[in-house]
C-alpha positions as CSV (number, residue, x, y, z in Angstrom):
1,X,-4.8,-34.3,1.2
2,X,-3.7,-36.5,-1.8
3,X,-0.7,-36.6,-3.0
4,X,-1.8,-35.2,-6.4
5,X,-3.4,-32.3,-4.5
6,X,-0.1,-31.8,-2.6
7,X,2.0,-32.0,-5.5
8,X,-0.2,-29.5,-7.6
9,X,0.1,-27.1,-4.4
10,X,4.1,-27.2,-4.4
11,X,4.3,-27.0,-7.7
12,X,2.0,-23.6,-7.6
13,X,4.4,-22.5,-4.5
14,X,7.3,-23.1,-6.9
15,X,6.8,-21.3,-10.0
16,X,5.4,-18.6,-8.1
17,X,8.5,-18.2,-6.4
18,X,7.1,-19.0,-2.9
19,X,10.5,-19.4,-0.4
20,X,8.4,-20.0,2.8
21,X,4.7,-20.7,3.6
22,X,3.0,-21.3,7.4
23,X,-0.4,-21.6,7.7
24,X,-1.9,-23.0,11.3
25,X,-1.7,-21.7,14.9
26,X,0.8,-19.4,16.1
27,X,2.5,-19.5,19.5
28,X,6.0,-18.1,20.7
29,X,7.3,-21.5,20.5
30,X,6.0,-22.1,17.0
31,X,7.8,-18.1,15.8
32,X,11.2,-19.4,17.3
33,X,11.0,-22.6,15.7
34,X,9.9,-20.4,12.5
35,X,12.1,-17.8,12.8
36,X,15.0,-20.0,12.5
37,X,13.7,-21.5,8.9
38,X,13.2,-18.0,7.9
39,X,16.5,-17.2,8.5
40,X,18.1,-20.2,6.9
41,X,15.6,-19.6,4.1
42,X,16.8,-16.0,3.8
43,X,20.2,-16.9,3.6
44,X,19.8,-19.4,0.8
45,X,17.7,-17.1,-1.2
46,X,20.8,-14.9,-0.7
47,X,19.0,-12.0,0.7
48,X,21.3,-8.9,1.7
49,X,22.3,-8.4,5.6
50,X,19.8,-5.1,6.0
51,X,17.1,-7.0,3.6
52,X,17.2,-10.2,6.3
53,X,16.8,-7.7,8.9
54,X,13.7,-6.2,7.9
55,X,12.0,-9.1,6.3
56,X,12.8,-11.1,10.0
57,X,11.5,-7.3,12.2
58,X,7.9,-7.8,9.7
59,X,7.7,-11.5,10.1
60,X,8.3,-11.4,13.8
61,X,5.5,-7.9,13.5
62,X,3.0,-9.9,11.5
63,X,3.5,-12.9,14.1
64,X,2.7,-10.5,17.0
65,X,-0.5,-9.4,15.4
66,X,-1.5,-13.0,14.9
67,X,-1.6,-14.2,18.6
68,X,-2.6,-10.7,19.7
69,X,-5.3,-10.5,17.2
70,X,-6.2,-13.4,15.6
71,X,-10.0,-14.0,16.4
72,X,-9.5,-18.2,15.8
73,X,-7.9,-19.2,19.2
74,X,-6.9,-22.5,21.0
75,X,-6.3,-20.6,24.2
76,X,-9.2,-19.0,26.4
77,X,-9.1,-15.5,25.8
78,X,-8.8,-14.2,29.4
79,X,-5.5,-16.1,29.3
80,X,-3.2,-13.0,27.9
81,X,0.1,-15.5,28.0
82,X,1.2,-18.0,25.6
83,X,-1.6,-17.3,23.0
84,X,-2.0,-19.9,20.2
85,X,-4.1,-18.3,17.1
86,X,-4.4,-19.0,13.8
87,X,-2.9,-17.6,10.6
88,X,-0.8,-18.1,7.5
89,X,2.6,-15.9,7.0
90,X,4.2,-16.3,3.5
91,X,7.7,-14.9,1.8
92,X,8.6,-14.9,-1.7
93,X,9.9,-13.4,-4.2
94,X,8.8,-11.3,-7.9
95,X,11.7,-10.7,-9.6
96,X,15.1,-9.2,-6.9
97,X,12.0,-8.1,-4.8
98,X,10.9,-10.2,-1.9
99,X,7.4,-9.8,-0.3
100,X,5.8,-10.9,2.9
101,X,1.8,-11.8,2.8
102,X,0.1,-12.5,6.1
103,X,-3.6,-13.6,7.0
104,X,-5.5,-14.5,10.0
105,X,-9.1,-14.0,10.8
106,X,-10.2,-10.9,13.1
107,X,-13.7,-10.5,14.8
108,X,-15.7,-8.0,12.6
109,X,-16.0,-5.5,15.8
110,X,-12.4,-5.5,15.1
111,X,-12.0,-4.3,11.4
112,X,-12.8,-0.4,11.8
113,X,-10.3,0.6,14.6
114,X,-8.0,-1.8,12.7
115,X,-8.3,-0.4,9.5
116,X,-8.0,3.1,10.6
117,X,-4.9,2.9,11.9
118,X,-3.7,1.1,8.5
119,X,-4.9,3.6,6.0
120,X,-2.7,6.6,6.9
121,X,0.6,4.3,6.5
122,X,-1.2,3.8,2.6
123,X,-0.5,7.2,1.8
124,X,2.5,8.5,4.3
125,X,5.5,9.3,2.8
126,X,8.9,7.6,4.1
127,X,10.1,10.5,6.1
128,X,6.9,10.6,7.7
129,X,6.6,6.9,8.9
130,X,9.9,7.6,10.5
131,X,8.8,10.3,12.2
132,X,5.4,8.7,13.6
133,X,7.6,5.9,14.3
134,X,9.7,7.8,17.3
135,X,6.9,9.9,18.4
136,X,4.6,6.6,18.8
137,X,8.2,5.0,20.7
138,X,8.0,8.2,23.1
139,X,4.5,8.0,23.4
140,X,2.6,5.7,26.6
141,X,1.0,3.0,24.7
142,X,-2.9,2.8,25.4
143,X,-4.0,0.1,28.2
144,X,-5.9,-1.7,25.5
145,X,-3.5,-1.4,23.3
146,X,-1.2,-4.6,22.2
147,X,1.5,-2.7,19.9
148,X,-0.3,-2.8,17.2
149,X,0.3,0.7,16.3
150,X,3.7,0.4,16.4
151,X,4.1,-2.2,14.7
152,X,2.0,-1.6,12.0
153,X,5.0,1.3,11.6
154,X,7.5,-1.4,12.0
155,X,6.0,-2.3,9.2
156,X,5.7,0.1,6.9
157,X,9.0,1.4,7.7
158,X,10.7,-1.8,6.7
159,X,8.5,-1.8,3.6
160,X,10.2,-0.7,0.1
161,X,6.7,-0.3,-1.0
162,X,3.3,1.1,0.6
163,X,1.8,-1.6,3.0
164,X,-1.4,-2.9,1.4
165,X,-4.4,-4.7,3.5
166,X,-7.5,-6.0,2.6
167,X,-10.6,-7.2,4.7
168,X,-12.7,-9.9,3.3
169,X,-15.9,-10.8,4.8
170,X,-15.8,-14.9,6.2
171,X,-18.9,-16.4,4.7
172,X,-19.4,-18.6,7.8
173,X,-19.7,-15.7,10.3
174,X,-22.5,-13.7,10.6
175,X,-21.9,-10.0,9.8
């Protein structure tokens, strides 16, 4: 990238109030290495102790579903451990508000059971995330499951505002 280019990109990052931007493969040792800018990040940004809390519980969420889920991989699937996938995780802030956007590309076989388990946290109200939340923790977890339910409630417990999601089609793979 030029330096123009890179300039024009921080700039853009900067008035739109952007304190933290990742985009490339995730791996357990690239979320520790993270996690500690996020925290430093936070701090400087002079987030609240319960606000750090939650904003680090969805980051570390939204990193989860990346190497679980994540259909742009390094490592051969039938390795389970030490997945590197791709994805971008972002934090800023509109206003005293701070959000959290995430992105990574999942196989289109993917998107229905995905989405269905994200729409009814659209439209639950607080009192019944929490409640889903400890019957899913008492609940056995499916055997092809990776947590994803749960921490999609994570989530949208943490959340001061209803989780939104969006699936957009990748014009270089075939639908």
């Amino acid at each position: 990238m030029l330096y123009k280019e890179f300039s024009d990109f921080y700039e853009v990052a900067r008035k739109r109030h952007i304190i933290f931007f990742y985009v490339g493969y995730f791996s357990q040792h690239v979320v520790a290495t993270i996690s500690e800018t996020i925290k430093a990040r936070l701090d400087t940004a002079g987030a609240a102790g319960p606000t750090r809390r939650r904003i680090f519980s969805s980051f570390v969420e939204m990193s989860q579903n990346i190497m679980h889920y994540s259909s742009d991989t390094l490592t051969p699937h039938e390795h389970s451990d030490n997945q590197m996938r791709r994805g971008s995780f972002c934090i800023g802030m509109k206003g005293d508000s701070f959000f959290l956007l995430c992105a990574n590309p999942v196989d289109s076989a993917n998107v229905e059971r995905i989405r269905s388990r994200l729409e009814p946290l659209h439209t639950m109200s607080m009192d019944e995330i929490k409640s889903a939340y400890k019957k899913a923790l008492r609940e056995e977890t499916p055997a092809d499951s990776k947590g994803d339910s749960l921490g999609f409630l994570t989530m949208a417990r943490d959340a001061s505002e209803p989780l939104e999601f969006e699936f957009v089609a990748d014009e270089f793979e075939p639908a």
